[in-house]
N, C-alpha and C positions, 0 to 999 in steps of 0.2 A: 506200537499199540497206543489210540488215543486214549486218556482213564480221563473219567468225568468224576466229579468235583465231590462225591462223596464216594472214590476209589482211591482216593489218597495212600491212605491207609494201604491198600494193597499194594499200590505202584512202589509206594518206598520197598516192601518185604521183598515184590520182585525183583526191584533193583538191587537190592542185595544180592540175589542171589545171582544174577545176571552177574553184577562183578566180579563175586566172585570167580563164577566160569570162566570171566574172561584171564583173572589174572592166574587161571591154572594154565588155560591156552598161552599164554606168554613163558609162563618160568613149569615144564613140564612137571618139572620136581616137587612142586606143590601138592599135597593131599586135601581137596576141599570137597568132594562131592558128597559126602556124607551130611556136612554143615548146608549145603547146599539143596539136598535132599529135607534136611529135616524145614529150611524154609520155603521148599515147594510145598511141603504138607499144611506149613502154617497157612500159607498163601492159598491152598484150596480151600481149605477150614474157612478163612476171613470170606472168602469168595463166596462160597455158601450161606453164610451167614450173612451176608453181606443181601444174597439174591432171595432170601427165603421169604420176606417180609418188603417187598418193598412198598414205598409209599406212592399214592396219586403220582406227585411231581416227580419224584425219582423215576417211574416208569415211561412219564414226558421226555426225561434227558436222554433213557435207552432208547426208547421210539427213535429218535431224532439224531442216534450217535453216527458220526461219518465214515463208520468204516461197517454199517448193515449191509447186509446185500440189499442193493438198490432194483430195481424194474428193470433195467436192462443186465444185470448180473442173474435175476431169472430166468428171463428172455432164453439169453444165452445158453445157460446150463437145461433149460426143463423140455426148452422148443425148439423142434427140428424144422428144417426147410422154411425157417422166417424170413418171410418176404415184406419190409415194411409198406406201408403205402402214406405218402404225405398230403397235404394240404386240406381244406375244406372247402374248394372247389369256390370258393368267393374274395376271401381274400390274402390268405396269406398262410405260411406252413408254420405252427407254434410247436418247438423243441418240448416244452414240457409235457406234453402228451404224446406219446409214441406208440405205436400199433402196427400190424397187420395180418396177414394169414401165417399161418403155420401150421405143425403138426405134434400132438402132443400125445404121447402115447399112441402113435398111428393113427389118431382120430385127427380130420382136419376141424378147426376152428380159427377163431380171432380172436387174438387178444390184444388187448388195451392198457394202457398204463400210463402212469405219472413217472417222469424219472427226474429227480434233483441233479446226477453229478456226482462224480467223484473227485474235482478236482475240482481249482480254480474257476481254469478257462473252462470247464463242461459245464458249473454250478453258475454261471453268467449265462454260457448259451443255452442250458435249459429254464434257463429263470428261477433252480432253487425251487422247480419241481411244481410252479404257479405258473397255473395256466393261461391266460386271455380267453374270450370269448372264439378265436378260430380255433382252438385249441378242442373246444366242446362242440364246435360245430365238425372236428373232424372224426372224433369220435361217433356223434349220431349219424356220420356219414358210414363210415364203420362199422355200426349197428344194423343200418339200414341194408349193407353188402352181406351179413349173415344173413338178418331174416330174408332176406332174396335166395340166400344159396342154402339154407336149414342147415346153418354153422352153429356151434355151441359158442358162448361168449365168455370169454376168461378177464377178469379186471384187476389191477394189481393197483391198489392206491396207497399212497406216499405222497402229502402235500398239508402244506401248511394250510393253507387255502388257495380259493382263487385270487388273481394278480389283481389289487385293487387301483390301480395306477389310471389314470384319466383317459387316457388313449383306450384301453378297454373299457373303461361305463359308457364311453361315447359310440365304442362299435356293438352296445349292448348285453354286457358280460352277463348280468341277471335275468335276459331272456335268453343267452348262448346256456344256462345251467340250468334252466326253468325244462326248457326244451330238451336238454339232456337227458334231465329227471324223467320226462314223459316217455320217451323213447325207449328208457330201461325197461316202463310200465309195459310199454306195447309189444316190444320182438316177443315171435312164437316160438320163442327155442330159450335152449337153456342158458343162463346168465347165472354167473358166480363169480363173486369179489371176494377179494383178501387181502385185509388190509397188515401191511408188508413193514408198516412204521407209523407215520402220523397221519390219520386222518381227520383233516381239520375241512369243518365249517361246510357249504355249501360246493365246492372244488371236490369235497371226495363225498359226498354224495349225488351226485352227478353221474360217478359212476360206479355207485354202490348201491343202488336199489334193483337189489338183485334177488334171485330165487334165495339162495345161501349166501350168506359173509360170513367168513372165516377170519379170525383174527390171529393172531401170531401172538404169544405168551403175554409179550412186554408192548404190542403196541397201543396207541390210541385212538381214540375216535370220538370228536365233539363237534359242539355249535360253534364254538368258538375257541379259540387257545388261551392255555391258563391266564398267559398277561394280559392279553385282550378284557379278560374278562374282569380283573382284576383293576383293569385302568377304568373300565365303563361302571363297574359297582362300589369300588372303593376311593377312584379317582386315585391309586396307586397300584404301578405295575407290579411293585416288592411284594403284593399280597400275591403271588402267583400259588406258594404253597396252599395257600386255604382254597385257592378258587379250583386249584386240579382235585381237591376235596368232594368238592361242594358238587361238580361237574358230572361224577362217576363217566370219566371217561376211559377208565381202564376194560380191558377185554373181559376181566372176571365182574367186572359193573353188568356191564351192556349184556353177555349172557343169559345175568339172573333178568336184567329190562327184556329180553327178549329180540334185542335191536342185533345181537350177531346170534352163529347160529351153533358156530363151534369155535373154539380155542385149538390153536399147533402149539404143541409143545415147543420152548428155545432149549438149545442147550444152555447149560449152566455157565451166567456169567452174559449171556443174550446174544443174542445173531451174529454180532460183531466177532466175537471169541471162538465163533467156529462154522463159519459162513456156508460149509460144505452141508454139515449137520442141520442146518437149520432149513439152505435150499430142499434138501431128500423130505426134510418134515412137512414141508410145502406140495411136495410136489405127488406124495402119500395122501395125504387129506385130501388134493386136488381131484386125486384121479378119482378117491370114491367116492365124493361127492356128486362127478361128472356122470361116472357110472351111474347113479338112479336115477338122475333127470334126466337124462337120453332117453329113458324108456317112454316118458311121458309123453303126449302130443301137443300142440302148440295152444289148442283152450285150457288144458289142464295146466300149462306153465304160466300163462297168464292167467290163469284165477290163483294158484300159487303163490306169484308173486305180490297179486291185488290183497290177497288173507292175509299174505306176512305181513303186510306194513297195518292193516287195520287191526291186528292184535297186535301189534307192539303199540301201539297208542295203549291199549285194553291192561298189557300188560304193565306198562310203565305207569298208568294210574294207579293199581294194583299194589305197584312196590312202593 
């Protein structure tokens, strides 16, 4: 288990208790499980307390812990018969974005996603879940194969941002996400995102301008990441805690702004600590969501999706 940096605290309780087991496993003779017992209690108590109240930035570090279910640990558990499809038909096939048909609840659709990696070598070959401009141009190619075949559209985002690196501004990363953004506007079918961990900046809203965004307990969702933002306003990246503040980029922010539509519940302790629980909560919100916009036809999901973003301006003056 990774603990992040104000789990301290609990990582020691557990590891006590974890020793102990172990050294009852060793010397049979030993009677610990009682002592052991009473610091599992302590350790859920701190966990709660721990989860009850978090702050801006602390729900940055869950967003972003490496052992969430990532986009293809979805993939896998929620969708049947996935058949990916690669490239963007121009220049080249970008890891960080992954997609194709499948079957989710027996209804066929597409779905799309960001995926960072679970590992080293995958967190190199996805690029750590940042995409390049083919990346988004494979995506609207993707879009463009539902509203052909009146597919429902599934998006699962996780990404810091898009990949700012020179070789993408040059193959046009801000017209490969401009276009993306349109693209959501136009298909006549239904489109739903959920954001799974971090959605950062202009790379997940690409592809999250959707009918419904659903956000997951502890994730995020901004213009920018707290440091980012912290180095551009304060000319210090250390101010991050004030700027995750200032941001409301938590799921219970955006909500009240109007900019998501629902909250999944995590379990207690966040995705990370019980990944089974948290895919099923996913994939509960998913389906009912999918079930009302089905019924719809394709003027009514596109005037839908045109309302929602013109009252979240409406609303976010408001707040």
């Amino acid at each position: 288990m990774n603990y992040l940096e104000f789990e301290k605290p609990l990582a020691e309780i557990e590891g006590k208790a974890a020793e102990l087991r172990a050294m009852a496993r060793a010397n049979p003779e030993m009677d610990v499980e009682k002592e052991a017992e009473a610091l599992d209690r302590k350790a859920q108590q701190l966990l709660a307390d721990l989860y009850r109240q978090l702050s801006p930035w602390r729900k940055c570090l869950v967003a972003r812990h490496p052992d969430r279910p990532h986009c293809k640990d979805y993939i896998d558990a929620l969708f049947s018969e996935y058949t990916p499809l690669a490239g963007d038909r121009n220049f080249a096939d970008d890891h960080a974005i992954m997609g194709g048909l499948a079957r989710f609840h027996d209804r066929p659709i597409v779905v799309i996603g960001q995926e960072k990696g679970s590992d080293t070598k995958s967190r190199i070959e996805r690029n750590f879940g940042m995409a390049r401009p083919e990346g988004y141009r494979k995506a609207i190619r993707l879009m463009d194969l539902a509203h052909r075949f009146k597919l429902p559209v599934v998006t699962l985002v996780d990404t810091p941002g898009a990949y700012p690196g020179k070789g993408a501004e040059e193959r046009g990363q801000a017209e490969a996400i401009a276009r993306c953004t349109q693209k959501c506007l136009e298909i006549g079918v239904p489109l739903v995102s959920v954001v799974i961990g971090e959605g950062g900046s202009g790379g997940a809203v690409a592809l999250a301008t959707a009918n419904r965004v659903l956000m997951l307990e502890h994730s995020v969702y901004s213009v920018i990441s707290p440091e980012g933002c912290a180095s551009i306003l304060w000319k210090d990246a250390e101010k991050m805690r004030e700027a995750a503040e200032a941001l409301r980029l938590t799921a219970q922010d955006l909500l009240k702004l109007g900019v998501s539509d629902a909250i999944i519940p995590e379990p207690l302790g966040g995705a990370q600590r019980d990944r089974q629980a948290a895919i099923k909560a996913v994939d509960r919100a998913l389906n009912e969501v999918l079930e009302r916009l089905v019924k719809k036809d394709a003027p009514a999901l596109i005037a839908d999706r045109r309302r929602k973003f013109l009252e979240m301006g409406r609303k976010g003056l408001a707040a």
